[in-house]
C-alpha positions in Angstrom: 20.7 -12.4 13.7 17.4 -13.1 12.2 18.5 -12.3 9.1 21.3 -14.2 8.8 19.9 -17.6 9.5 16.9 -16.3 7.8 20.0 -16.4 4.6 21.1 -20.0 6.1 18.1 -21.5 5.2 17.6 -20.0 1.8 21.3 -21.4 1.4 19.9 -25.0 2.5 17.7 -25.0 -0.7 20.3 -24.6 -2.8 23.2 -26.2 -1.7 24.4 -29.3 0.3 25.0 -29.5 4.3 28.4 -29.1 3.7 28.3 -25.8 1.9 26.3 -24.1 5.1 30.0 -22.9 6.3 30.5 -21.2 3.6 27.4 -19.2 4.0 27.8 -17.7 6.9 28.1 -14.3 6.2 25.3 -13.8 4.1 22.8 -11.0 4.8 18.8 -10.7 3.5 17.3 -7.3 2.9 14.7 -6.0 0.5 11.8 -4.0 0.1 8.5 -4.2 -0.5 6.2 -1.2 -1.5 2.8 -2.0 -3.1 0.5 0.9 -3.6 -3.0 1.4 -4.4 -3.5 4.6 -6.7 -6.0 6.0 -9.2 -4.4 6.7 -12.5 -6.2 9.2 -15.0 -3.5 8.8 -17.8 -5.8 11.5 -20.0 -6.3 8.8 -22.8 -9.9 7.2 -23.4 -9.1 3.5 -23.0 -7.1 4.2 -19.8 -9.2 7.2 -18.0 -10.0 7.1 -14.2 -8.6 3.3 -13.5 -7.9 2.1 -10.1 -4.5 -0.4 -10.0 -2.6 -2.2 -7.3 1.1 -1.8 -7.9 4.3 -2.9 -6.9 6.8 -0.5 -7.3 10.5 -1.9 -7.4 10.0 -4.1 -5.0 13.1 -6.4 -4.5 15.2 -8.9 -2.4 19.1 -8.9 -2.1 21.7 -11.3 -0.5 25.4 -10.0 0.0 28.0 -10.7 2.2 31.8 -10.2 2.3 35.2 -12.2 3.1 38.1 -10.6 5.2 41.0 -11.7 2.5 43.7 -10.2 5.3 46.4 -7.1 5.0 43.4 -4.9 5.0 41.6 -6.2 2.0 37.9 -7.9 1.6 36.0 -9.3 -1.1 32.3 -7.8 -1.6 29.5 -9.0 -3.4 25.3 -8.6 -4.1 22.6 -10.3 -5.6 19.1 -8.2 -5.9 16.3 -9.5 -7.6 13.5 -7.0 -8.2 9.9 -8.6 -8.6 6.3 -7.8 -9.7 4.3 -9.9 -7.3 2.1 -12.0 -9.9 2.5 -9.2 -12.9 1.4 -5.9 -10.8 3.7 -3.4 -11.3 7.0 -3.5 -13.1 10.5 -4.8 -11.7 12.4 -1.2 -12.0 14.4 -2.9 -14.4 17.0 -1.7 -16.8 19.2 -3.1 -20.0 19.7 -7.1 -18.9 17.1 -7.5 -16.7 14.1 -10.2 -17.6 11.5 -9.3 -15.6 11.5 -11.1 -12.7 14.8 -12.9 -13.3 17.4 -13.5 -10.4 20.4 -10.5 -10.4 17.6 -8.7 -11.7 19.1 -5.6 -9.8 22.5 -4.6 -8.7 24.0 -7.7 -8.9 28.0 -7.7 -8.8 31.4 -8.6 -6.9 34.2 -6.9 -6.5 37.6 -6.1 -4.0 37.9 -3.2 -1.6 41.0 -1.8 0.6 42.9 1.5 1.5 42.7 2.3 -2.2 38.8 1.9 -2.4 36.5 -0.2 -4.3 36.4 -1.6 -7.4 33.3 -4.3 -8.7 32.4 -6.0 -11.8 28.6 -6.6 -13.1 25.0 -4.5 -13.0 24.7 -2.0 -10.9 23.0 1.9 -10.8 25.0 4.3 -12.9 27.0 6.7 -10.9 24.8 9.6 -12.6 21.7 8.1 -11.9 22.7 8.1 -8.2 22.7 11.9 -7.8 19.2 12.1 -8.8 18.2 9.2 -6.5 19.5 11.5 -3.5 17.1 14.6 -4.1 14.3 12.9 -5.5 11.2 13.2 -2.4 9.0 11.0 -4.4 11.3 8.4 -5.5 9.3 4.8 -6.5 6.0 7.0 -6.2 4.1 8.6 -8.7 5.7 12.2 -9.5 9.1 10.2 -9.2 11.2 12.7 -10.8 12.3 10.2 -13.8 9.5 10.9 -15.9 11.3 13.9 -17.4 15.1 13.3 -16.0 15.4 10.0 -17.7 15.2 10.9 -21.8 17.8 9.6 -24.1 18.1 7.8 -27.5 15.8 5.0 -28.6 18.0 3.5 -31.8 16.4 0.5 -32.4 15.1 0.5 -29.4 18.0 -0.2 -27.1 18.7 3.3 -25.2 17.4 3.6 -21.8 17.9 7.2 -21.1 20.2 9.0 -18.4 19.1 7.0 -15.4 20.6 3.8 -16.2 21.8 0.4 -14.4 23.5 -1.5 -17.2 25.5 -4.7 -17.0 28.8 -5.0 -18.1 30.3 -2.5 -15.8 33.1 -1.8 -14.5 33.5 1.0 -11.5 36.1 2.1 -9.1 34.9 4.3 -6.2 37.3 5.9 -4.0 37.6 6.3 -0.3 35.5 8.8 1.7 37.5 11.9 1.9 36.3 13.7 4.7 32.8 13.7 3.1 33.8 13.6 -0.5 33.5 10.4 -2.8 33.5 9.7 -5.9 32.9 7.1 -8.7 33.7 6.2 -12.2 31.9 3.5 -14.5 32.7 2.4 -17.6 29.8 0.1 -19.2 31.5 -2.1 -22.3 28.4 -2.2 -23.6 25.5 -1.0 -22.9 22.7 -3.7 -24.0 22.9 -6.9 -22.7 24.7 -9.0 -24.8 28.6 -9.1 -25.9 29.8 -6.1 -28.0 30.3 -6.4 -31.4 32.3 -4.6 -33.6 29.6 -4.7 -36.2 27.5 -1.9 -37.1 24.1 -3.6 -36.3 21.8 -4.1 -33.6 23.9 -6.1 -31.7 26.7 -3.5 -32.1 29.1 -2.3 -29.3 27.9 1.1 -27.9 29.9 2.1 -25.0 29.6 4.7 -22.3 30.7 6.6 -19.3 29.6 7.4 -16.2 31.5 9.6 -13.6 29.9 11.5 -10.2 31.6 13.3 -7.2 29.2 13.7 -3.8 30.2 15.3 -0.9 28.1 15.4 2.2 28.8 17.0 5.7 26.6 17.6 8.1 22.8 19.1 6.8 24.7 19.8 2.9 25.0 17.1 0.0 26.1 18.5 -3.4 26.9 15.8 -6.3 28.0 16.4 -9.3 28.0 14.0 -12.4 29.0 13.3 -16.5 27.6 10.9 -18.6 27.7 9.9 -22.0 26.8 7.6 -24.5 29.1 6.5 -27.6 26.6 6.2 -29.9 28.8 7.3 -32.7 30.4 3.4 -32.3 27.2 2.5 -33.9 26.1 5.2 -36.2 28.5 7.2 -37.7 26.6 10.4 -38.5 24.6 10.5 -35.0 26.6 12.7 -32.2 27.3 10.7 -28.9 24.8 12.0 -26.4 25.4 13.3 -22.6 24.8 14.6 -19.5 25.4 17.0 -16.9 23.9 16.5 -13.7 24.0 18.4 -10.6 21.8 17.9 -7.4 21.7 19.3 -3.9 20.0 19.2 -0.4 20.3 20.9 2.7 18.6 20.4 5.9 17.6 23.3 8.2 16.1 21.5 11.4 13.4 19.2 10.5 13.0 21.1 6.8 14.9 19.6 3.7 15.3 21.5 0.5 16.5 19.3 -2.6 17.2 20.8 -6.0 17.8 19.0 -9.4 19.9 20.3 -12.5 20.9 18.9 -15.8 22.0 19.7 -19.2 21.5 17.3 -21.8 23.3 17.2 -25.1 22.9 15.5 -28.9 19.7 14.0 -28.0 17.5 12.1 -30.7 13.9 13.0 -29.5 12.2 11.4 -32.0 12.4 14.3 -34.5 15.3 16.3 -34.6 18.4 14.5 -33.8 21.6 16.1 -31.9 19.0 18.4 -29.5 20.1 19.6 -26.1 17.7 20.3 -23.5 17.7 21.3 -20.3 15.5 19.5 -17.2 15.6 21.2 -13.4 13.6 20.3 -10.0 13.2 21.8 -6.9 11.9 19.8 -3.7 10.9 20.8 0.0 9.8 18.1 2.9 9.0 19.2 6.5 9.5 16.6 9.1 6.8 17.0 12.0 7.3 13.6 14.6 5.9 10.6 12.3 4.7 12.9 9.6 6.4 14.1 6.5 5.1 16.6 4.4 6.5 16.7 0.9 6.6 18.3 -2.6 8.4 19.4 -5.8 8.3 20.4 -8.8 9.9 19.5 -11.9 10.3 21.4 -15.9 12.0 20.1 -19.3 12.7 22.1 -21.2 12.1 22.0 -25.3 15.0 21.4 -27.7 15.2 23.8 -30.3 12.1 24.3 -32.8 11.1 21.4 -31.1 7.8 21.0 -28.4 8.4 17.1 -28.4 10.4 17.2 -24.8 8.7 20.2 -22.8 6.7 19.3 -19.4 6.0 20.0 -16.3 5.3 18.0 -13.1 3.9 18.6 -9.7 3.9 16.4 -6.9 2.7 16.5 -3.5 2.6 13.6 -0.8 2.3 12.8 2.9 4.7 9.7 4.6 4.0 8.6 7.6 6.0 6.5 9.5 4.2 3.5 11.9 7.9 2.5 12.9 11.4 2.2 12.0 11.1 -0.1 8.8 7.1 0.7 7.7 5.3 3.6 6.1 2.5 4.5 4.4 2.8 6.8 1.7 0.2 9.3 0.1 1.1 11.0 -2.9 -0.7 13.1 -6.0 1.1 13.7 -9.1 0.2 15.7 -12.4 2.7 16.3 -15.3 1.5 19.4 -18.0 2.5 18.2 -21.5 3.3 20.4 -24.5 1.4 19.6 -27.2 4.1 16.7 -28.8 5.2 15.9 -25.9 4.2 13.0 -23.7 5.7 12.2 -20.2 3.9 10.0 -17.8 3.5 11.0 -14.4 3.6 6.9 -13.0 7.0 6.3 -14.4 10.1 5.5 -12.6 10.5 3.1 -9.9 6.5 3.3 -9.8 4.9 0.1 -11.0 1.5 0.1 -13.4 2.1 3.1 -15.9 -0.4 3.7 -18.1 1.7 6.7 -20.0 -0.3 8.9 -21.9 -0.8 10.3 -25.5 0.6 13.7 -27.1 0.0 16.5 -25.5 -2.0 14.4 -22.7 -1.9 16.2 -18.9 -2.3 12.3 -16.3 -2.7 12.6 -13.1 -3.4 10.3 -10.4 -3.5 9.9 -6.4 -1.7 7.0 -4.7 -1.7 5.1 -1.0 0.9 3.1 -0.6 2.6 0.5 2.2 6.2 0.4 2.6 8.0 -2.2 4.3 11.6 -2.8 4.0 13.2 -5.8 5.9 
């Protein structure tokens, strides 16, 4: 109740008395995690820095409209933010830091025959490795390996996207099973061209199936990137994902696999490589003891993509919707190589250089409303 007239006076700011009506089915939710850490990203000017971070915090409105003969009208608008320029907004291609429909933003019709939406939202991909990863918006979040791809002219954004210009249909739960299909009409942010420049159309899909029953979740997921639209002697690059949990009383295993294929690393174009993770939290009352661990692999003749990353944490839950958080991460770097271990959903990210080894501790406060 509080959040809906909570949304009744955001409305009022916006829009006239007589539009209040309309607004009645709005909810408010976000999230709000801010984190104090120490961040040794093994480079001189950045070694041994204390930040304050907000990592992908955000605020959404949605609501839906019962259209009759089983059918209703759905829709979001998220906005992630960095609270005064600490932290990033977990933004992808689109996204102006800060900007309104930041984050999944979209609309879209739902009945018997599932759901189908227009606009930005999380790649069905992406998704599986959101489900598995223990420190997810922390450091050690498991996209500082998982999410490589292209950098042409600097408009890929790796594996672990949320583009606009989407279109998905997901289908009806199935006894446990789902699953979803996206097609992204471009994947930049502005309209596709059939030019072979910058501003060029480069396509892609995404599809992922999930069941889960009970303590098991198994997803499995296809990607891939038309880059070949744009550059007719570069391969279009994709992805293979699978991830799975199972719960065994209060202990969770997660594990992480994917194969990626006809990546440009930054050396050696058309590259596959292979990236895996394996997790374990132990639930004890309020306590939650977590880690994992996480390898990529080098491509071939190549030590420009090879790491590996530890994390280890603590949550601990004051009450339903707040929790503070306590996490150490480190990520082991071949000597070309040069994953961060504060990237992700996590905010301030230092990176590191070539063959660099950052660690860094982190106590955080989450609160999600």
């Amino acid at each position: 109740m509080q959040k809906k007239l909570i949304a009744l006076a955001v409305a009022g700011m916006f829009a006239a008395p007589a539009a209040f009506a309309a607004t009645a089915n709005v909810d408010v939710g976000g999230y709000l995690n801010f984190s104090v850490d120490y961040l040794d990203a093994d480079m001189d000017e950045y070694d041994g820095n204390i930040n304050v971070s907000s990592n992908a915090s955000n605020i959404y409105f949605k609501g839906s409209e019962d259209l009759g003969g089983g059918m209703k009208a759905f829709w979001q608008i998220q906005t992630y933010f960095s609270a005064g320029a600490t932290g990033n907004t977990d933004t992808s291609f689109g996204a102006n830091a800060d900007g309104v429909s930041s984050g999944n933003t979209f609309v879209g019709l739902e009945s018997g025959f599932g759901k189908v939406a227009l606009g930005k939202m999380e790649a069905p991909v992406k998704l599986l490795s959101r489900k598995v990863d223990l420190f997810g918006n922390q450091i050690g979040d498991s996209r500082n390996l998982t999410n490589k791809g292209m950098d042409m002219e600097a408009e890929a954004g790796g594996f672990d996207l949320r583009p606009n210009n989407v279109i998905a249909y997901t289908t009806p739960n199935m006894t446990g099973f789902s699953a979803t299909a996206a097609y992204v009409t471009n994947i930049s942010s502005g309209a596709a061209s059939e030019d072979t420049g910058a501003n060029s159309d480069v396509d892609a899909w995404s599809i992922a199936g999930m069941y889960e029953n009970g303590p098991l979740y198994v997803g499995l997921g296809y990607q891939v990137h038309n880059w070949s639209d744009k550059i007719s002697s570069q391969d279009d690059e994709n992805i293979w994902r699978l991830s799975a949990s199972y719960k065994i009383s209060d202990l969770r295993l997660v594990a992480l696999y994917q194969r990626e294929g006809n990546l440009n690393t930054g050396c050696c174009g058309g590259d596959d490589r292979t990236v895996w993770g394996l997790g374990a939290a132990y639930n004890m009352g309020a306590i939650t003891l977590k880690g994992q661990y996480y390898n990529a692999g080098e491509t071939a003749d190549d030590d420009h993509t090879g790491a590996d990353m530890w994390a280890l944490g603590v949550d601990y839950a004051l009450s339903k919707r707040t929790m503070l958080q306590f996490a150490y991460a480190s990520t082991d770097n071949d000597s070309d190589a040069n994953y961060s271990a504060f990237g992700g959903g996590h905010g301030d990210n230092p990176g590191t250089t070539d063959g660099g080894n950052p660690s860094g501790f982190s106590i955080g406060v989450v609160h999600s409303f």
